[in-house]
KEVEXDREN-892078 format. One line per 8 residues: number of its first residue (from 1); their letters; for each residue x, y negated, z of N, C-alpha, C, CB. Coordinates in Angstrom, 1 decimal, padded with zeros to 4 digits. Atoms other than C-alpha are relative to their C-alpha. Glycine has a CB too. Layout:
NUM> a> X,Y,Z,X,Y,Z,X,Y,Z,X,Y,Z; ...
END
This chain:
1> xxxxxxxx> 000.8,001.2,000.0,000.0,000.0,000.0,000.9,-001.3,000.0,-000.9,000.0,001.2; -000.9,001.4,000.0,003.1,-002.4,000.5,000.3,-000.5,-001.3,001.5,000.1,000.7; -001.0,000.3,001.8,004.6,-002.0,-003.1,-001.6,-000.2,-000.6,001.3,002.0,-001.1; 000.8,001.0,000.4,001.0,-003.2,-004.0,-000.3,-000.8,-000.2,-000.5,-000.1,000.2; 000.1,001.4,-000.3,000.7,-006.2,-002.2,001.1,-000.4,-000.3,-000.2,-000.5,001.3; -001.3,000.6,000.3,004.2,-006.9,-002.4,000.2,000.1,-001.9,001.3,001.1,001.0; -000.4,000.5,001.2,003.9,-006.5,-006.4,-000.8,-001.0,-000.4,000.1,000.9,-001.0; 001.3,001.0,000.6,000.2,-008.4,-006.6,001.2,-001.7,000.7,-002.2,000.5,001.3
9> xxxxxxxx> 000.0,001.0,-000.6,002.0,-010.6,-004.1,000.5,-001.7,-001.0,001.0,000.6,001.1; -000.5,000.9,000.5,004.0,-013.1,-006.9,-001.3,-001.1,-001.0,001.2,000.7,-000.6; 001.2,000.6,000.2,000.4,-013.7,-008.2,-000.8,-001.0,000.4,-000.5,000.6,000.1; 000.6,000.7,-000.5,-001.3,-014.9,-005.6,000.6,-001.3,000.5,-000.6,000.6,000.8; -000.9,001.0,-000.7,001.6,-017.3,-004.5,-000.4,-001.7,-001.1,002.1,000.7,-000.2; -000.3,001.1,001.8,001.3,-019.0,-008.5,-002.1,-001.0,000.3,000.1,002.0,-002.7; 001.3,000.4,000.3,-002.5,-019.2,-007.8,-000.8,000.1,001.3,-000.6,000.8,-001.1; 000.6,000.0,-001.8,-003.6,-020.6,-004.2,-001.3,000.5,-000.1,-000.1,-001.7,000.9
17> xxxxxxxx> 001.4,000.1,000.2,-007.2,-020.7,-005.2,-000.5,001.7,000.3,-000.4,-000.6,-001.6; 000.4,-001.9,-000.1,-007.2,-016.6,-005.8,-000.6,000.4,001.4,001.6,001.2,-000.1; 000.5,-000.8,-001.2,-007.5,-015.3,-002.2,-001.0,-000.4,000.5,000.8,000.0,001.0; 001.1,000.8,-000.2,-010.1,-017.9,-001.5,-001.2,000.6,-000.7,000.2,-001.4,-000.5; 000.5,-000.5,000.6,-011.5,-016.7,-004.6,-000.8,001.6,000.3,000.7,-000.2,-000.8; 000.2,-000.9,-000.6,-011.1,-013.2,-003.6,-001.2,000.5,001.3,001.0,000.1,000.2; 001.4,-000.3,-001.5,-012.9,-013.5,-000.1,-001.2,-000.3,000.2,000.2,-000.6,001.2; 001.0,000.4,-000.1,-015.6,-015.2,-001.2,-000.7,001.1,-001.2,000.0,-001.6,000.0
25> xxxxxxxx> 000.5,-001.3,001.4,-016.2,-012.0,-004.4,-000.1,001.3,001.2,001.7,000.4,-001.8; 000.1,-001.1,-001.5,-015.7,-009.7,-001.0,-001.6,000.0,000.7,001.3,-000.7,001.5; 001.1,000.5,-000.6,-018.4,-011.4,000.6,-001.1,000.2,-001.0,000.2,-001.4,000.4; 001.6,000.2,001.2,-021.0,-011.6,-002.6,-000.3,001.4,000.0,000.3,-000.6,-002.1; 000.1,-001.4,000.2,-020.1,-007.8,-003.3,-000.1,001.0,000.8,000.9,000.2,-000.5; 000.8,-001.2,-000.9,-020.9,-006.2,000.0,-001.3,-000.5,000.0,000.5,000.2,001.7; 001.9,000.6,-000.1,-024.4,-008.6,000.3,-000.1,000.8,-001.5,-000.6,-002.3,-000.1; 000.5,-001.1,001.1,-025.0,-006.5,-003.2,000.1,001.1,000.1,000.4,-000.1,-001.1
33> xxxxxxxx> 000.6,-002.1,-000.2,-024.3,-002.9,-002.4,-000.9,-000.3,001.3,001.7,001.5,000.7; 001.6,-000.5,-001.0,-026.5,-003.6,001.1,-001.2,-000.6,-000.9,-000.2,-001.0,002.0; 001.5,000.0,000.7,-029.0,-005.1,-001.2,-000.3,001.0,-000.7,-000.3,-001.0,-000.8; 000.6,-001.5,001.2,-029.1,-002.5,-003.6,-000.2,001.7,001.1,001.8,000.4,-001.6; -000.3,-000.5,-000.5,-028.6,-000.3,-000.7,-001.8,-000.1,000.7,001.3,-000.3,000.5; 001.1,000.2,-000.6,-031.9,-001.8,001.2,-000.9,000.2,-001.1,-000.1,-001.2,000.6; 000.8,-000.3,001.7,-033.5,-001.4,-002.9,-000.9,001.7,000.3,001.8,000.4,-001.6; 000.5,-001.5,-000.1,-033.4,002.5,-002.6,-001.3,000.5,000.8,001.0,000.8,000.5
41> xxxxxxxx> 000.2,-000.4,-000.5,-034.3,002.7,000.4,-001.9,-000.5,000.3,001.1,000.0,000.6; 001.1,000.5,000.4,-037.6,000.2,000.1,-000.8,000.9,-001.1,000.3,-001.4,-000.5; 000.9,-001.1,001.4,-038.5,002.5,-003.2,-000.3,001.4,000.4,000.9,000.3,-001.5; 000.3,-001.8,-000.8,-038.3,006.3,-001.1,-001.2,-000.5,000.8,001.3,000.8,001.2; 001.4,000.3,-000.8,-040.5,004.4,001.4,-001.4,000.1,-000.8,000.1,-001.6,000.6; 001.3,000.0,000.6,-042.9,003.3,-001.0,-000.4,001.0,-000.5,-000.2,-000.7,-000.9; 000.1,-001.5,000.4,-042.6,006.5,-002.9,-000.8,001.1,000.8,001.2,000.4,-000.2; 000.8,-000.9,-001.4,-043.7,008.4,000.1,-001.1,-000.3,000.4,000.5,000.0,001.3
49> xxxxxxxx> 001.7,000.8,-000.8,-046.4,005.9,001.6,-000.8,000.7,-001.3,-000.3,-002.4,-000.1; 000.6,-000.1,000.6,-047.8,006.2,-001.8,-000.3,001.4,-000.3,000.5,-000.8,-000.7; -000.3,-001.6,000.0,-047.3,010.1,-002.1,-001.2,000.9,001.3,002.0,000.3,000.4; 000.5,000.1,-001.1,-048.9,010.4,001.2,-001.8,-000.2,000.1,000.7,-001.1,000.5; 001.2,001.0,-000.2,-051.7,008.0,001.0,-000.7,000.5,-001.2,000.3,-001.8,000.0; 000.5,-000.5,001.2,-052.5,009.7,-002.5,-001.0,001.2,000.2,001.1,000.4,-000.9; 000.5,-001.8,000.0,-052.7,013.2,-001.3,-001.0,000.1,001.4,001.8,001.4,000.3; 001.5,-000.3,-000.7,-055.1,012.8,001.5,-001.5,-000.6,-000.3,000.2,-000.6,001.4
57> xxxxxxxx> 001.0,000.5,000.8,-057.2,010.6,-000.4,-001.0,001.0,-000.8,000.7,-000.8,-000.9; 000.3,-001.2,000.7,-057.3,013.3,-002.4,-000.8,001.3,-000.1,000.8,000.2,-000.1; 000.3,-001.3,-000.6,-057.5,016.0,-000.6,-001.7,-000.2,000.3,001.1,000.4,001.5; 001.4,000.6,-001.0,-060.8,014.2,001.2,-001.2,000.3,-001.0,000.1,-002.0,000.5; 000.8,-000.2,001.1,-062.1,013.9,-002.0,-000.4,001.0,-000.8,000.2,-000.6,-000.7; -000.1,-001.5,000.8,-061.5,017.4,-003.4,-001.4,000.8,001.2,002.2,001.0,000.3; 000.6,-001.3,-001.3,-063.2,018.9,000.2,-001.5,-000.6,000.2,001.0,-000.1,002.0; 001.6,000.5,000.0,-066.3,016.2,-000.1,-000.6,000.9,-001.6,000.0,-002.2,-000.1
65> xxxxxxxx> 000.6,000.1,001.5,-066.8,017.3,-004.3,000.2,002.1,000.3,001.3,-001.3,-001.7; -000.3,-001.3,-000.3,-065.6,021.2,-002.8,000.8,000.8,-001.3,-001.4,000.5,000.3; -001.0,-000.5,001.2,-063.1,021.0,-006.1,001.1,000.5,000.1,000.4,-000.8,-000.8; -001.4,-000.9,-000.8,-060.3,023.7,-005.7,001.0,-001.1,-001.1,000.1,002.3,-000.4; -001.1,000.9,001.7,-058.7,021.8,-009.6,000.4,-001.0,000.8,-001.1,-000.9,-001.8; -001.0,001.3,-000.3,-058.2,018.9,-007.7,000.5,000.1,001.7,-000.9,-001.6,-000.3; -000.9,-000.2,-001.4,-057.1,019.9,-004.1,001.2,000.6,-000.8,-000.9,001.1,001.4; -001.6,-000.3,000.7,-054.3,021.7,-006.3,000.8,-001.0,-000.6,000.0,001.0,-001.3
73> xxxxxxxx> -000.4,001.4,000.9,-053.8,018.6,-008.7,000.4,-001.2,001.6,-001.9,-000.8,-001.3; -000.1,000.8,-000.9,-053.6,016.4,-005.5,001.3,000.3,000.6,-001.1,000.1,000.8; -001.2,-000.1,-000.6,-050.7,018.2,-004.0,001.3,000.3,-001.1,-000.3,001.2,001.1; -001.0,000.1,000.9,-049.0,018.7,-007.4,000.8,-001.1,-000.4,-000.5,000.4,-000.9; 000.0,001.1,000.2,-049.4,014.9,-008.0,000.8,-000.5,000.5,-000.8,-000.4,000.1; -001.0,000.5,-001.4,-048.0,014.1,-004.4,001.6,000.4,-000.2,-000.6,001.0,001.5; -001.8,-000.3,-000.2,-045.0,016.1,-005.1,001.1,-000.8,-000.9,000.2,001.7,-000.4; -001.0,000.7,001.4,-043.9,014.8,-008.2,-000.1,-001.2,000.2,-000.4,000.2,-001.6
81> xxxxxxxx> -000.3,001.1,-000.2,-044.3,011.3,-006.7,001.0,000.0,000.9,-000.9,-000.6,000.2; -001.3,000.1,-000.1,-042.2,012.3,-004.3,001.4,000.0,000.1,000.1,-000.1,000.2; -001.5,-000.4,000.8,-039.5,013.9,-006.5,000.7,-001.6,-000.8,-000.3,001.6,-001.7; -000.6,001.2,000.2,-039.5,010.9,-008.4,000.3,-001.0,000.8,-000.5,-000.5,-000.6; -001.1,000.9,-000.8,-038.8,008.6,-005.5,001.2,000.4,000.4,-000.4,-000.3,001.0; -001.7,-000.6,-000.7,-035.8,011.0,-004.4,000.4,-000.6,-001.8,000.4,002.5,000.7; -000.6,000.5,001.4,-034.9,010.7,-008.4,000.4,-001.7,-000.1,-001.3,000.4,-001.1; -000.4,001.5,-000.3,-034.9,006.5,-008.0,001.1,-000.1,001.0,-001.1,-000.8,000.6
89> xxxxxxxx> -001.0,000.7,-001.2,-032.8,006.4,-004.8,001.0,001.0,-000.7,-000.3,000.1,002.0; -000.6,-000.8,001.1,-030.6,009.2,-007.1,001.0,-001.1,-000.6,-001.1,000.7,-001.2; -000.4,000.9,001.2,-030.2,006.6,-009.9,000.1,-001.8,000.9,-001.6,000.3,-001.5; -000.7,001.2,-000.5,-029.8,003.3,-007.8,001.1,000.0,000.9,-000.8,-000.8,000.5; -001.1,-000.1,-001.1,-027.6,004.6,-005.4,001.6,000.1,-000.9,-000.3,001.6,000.9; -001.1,000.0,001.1,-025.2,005.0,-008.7,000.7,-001.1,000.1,-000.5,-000.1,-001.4; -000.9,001.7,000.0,-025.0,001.1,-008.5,000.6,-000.4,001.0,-000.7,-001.1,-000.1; -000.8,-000.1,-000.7,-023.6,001.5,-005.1,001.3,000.4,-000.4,-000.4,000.5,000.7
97> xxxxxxxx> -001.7,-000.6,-000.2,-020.7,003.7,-005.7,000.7,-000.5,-001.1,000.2,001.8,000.1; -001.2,001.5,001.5,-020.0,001.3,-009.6,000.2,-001.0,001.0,-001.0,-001.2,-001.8; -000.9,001.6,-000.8,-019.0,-001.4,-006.7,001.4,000.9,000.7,-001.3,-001.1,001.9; -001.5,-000.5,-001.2,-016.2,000.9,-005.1,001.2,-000.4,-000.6,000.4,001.9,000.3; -001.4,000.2,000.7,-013.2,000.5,-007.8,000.3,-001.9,000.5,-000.1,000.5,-002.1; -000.1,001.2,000.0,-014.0,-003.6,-007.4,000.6,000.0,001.6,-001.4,-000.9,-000.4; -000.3,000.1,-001.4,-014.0,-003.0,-003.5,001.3,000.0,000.4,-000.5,000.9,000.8; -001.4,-001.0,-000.3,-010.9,-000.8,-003.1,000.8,-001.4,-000.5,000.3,001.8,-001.2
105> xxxxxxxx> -000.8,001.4,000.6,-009.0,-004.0,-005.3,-000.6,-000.7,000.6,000.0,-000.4,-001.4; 000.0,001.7,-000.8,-010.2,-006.9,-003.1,000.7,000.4,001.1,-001.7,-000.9,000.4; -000.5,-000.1,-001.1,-009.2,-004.9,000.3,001.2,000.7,000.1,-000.9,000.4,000.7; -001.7,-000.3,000.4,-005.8,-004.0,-001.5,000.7,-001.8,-000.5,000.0,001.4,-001.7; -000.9,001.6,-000.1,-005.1,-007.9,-002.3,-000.7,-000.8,001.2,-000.1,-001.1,-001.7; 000.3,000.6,-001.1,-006.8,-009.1,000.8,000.1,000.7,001.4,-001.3,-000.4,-000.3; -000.3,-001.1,-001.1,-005.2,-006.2,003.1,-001.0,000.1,001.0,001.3,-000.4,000.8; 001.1,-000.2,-000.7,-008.8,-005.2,004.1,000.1,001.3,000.5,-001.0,-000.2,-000.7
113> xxxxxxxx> 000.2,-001.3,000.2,-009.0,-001.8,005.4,-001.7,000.4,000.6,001.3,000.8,000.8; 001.4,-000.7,000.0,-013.0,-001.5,005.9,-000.8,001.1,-000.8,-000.6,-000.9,-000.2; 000.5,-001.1,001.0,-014.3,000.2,003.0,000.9,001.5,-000.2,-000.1,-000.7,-001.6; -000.7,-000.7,000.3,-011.3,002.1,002.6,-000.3,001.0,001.1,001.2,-000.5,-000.2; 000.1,-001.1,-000.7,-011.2,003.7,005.8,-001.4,000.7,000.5,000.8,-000.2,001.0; 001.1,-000.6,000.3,-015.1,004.5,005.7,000.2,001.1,-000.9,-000.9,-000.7,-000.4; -000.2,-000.7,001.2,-014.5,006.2,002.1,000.7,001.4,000.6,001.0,-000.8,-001.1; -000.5,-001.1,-000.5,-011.8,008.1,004.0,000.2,000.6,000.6,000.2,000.2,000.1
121> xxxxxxxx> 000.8,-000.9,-000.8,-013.9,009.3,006.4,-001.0,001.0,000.1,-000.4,-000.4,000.5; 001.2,-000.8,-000.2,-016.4,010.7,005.0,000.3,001.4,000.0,-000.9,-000.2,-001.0; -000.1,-001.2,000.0,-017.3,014.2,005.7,000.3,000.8,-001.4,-001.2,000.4,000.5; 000.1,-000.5,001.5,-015.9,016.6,002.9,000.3,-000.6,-000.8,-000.8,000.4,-000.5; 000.0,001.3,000.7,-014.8,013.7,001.3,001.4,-000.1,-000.7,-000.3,-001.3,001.1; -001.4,-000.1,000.5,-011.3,014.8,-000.5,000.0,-000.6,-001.2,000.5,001.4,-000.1; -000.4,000.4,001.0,-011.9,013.4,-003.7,000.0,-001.4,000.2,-000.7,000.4,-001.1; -000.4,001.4,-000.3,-012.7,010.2,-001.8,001.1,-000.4,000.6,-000.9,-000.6,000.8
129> xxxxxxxx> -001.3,-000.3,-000.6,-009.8,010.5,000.4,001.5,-000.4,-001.2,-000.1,001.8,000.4; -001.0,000.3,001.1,-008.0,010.9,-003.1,000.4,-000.8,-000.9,000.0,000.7,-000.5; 000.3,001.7,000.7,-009.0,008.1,-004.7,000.7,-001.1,000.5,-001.5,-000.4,000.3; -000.7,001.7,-000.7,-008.0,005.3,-001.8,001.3,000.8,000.1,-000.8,-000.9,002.0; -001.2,-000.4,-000.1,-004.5,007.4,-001.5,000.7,-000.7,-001.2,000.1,001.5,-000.1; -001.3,000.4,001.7,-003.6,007.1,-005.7,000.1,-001.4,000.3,-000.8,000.1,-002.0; 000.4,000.9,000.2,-005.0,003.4,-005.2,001.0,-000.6,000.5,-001.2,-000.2,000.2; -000.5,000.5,-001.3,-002.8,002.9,-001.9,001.4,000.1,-000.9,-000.2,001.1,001.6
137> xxxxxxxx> -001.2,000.0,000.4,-000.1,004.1,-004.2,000.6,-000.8,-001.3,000.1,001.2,-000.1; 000.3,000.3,001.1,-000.5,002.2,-007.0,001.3,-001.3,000.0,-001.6,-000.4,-000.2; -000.6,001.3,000.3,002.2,-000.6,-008.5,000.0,-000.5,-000.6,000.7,-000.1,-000.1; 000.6,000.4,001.1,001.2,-003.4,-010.3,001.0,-001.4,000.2,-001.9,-000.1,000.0; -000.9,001.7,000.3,003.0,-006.9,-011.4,-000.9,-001.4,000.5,000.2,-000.3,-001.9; 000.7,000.8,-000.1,000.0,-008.8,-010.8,-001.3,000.8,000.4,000.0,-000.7,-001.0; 001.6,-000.2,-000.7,-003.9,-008.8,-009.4,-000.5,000.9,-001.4,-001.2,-001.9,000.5; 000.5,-000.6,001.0,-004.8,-008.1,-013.2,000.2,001.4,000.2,000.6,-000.5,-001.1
145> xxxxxxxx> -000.7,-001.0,000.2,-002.8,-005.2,-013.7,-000.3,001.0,001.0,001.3,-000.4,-000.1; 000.3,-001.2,-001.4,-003.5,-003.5,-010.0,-001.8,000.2,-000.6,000.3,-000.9,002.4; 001.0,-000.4,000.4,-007.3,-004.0,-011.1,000.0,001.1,-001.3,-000.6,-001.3,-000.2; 000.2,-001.1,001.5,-006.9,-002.3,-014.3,000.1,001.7,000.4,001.6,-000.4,-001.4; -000.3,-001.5,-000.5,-005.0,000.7,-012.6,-001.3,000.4,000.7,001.3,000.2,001.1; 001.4,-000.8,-001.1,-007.9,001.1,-009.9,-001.2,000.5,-000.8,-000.9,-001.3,001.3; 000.8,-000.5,001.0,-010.2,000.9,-012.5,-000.3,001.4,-001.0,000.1,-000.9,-000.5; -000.2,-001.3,000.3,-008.8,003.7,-014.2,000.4,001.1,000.7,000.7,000.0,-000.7
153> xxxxxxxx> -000.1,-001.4,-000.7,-008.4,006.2,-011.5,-001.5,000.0,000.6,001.3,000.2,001.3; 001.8,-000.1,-000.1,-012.3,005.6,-011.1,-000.5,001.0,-000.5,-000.9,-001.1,-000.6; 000.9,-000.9,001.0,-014.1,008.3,-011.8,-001.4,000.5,001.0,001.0,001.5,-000.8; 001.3,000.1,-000.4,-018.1,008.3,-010.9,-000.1,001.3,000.9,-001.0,000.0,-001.1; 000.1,-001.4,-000.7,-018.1,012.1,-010.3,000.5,000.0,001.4,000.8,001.2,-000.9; -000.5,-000.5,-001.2,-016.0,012.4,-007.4,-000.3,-001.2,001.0,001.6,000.4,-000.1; 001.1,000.6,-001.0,-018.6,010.2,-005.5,-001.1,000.7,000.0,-000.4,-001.4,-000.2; 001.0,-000.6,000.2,-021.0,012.7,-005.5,-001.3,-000.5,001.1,000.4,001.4,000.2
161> xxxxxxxx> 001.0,000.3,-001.3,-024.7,011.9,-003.6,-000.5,001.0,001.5,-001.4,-000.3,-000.7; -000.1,-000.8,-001.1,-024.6,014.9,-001.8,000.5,-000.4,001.3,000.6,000.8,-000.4; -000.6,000.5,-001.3,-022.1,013.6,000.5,-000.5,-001.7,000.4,001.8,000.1,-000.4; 000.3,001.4,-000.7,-023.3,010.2,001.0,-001.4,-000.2,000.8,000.1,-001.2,-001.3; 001.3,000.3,-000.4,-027.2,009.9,001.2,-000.8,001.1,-000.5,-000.4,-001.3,-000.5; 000.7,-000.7,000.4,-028.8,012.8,-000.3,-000.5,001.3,001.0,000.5,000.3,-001.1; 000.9,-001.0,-001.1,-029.6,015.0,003.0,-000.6,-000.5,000.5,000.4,000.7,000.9; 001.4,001.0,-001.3,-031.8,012.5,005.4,-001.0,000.2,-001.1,000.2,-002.2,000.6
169> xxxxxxxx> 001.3,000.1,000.4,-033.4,012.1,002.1,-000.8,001.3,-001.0,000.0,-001.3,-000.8; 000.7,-001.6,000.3,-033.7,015.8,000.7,-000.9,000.1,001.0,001.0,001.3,000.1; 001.3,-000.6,-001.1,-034.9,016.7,003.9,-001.2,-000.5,000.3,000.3,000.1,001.1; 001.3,001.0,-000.6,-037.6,014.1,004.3,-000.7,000.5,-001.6,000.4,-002.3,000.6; 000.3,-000.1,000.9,-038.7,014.8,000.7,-000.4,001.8,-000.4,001.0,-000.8,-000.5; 000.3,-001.2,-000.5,-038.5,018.8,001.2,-001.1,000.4,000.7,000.8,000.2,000.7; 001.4,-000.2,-001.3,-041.1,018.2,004.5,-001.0,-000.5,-000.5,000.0,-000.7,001.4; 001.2,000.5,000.6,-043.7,016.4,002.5,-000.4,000.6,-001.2,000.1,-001.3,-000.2
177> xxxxxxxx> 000.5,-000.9,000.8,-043.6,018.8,-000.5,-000.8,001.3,001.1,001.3,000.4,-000.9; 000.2,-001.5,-000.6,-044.0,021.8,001.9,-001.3,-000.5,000.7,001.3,000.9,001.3; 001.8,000.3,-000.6,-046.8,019.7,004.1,-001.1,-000.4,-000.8,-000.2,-001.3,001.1; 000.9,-000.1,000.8,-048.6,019.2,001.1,-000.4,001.7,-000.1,000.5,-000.6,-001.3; 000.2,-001.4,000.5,-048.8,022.9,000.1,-000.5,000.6,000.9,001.0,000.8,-000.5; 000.5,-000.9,-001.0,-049.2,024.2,003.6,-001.3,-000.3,000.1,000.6,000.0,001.4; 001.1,000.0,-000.4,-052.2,022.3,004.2,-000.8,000.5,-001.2,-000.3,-001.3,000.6; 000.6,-000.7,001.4,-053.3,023.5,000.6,-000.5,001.5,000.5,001.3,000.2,-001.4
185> xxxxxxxx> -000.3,-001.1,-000.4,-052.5,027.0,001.9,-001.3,000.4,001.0,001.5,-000.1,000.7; 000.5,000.0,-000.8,-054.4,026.4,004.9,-001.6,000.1,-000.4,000.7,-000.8,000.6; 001.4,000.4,000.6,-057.5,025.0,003.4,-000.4,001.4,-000.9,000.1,-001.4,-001.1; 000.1,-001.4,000.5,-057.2,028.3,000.5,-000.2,001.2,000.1,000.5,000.1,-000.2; -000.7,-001.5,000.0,-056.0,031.0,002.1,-001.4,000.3,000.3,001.4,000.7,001.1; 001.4,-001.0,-000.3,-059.9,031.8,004.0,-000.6,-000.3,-001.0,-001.1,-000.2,001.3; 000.9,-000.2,000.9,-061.4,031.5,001.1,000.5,001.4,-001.1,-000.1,-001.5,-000.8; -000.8,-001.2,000.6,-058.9,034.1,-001.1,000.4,001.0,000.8,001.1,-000.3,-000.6
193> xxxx> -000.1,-001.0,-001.0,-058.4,036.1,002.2,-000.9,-000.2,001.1,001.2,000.1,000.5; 000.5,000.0,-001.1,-061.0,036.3,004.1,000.0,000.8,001.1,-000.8,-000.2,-000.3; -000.2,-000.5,-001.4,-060.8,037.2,007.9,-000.6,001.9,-000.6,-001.4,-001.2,001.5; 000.7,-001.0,-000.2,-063.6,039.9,007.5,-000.3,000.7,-001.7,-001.3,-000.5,000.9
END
């Protein structure tokens, strides 16, 4: 990390304004991953309320009209609303982890270690691990030049969602498929098995 700074270093000397610059692109660029971060998480919510608020509606209406078609359709509906909300927080959470290469390069010329040592904490987390290592190792002549390198040892894959956010919201997405179906189940089964 020294032969970093110490090569960015003849850069920032030529151009006071930079680090200024820098800390205030630091600052813009975490308020945008927690916004996009608070994004997802606003759209699973809704996704669910709406998933939720569908399928008892539904259900109410299936058990007043005594329609089996749509007590099935009701919990099929529910589900796939809330696959597609896991699918959204999926695909915006993307635009989280396209801010890491910018990150990694502001808290390598602004000797930050926040993000870094999150990254290289996470559980199971060797390709992230491997990533802020090459980065740490990186020699560049200038800010340009170290951006370019970070940029090119970027690679999307080895941020998988598995490891970041995709179990609180599997599992919450899991329990509302299955409490659809059970109560389906429930409602069904004495009619296709009856007791006696």
């Amino acid at each position: 990390m020294d032969a970093v700074r110490a090569s960015a270093a003849p850069e920032l000397r030529h151009s006071p304004v930079a680090p200024l610059g820098h800390e205030t692109e630091y600052k813009v660029i975490h308020d945008q991953r927690r916004a996009t971060i608070r994004s997802y998480n606003m759209w699973y919510a809704f996704g669910h309320g709406v998933a939720h608020g569908y399928f008892w509606l539904m259900l109410f209406l299936s058990l007043d009209l005594t329609s089996r078609p749509l007590l099935i359709a009701a919990a099929f509906t529910a589900s796939m609303i809330v696959w597609f909300a896991f699918q959204a927080v999926m695909t915006i959470d993307r635009g989280v982890v396209s801010l890491y290469p910018r990150i990694i390069f502001l808290e390598l010329t602004l000797d930050y270690n926040f993000y870094r040592d999150y990254l290289r904490s996470r559980p199971n987390g060797d390709t992230e691990r491997s990533f802020i290592e090459k980065c740490e190792q990186l020699h560049a002549q200038s800010t340009t030049e170290l951006w370019d390198q970070i940029h090119s040892q970027f690679k999307d894959k080895d941020f998988p969602c598995d490891r970041r956010i995709a179990g609180h919201f599997k599992r919450a997405a899991y329990f509302s498929v299955a409490l659809f179906w059970i109560v389906i189940a429930v409602i069904l089964a004495p009619i296709y098995f009856p007791l006696q």
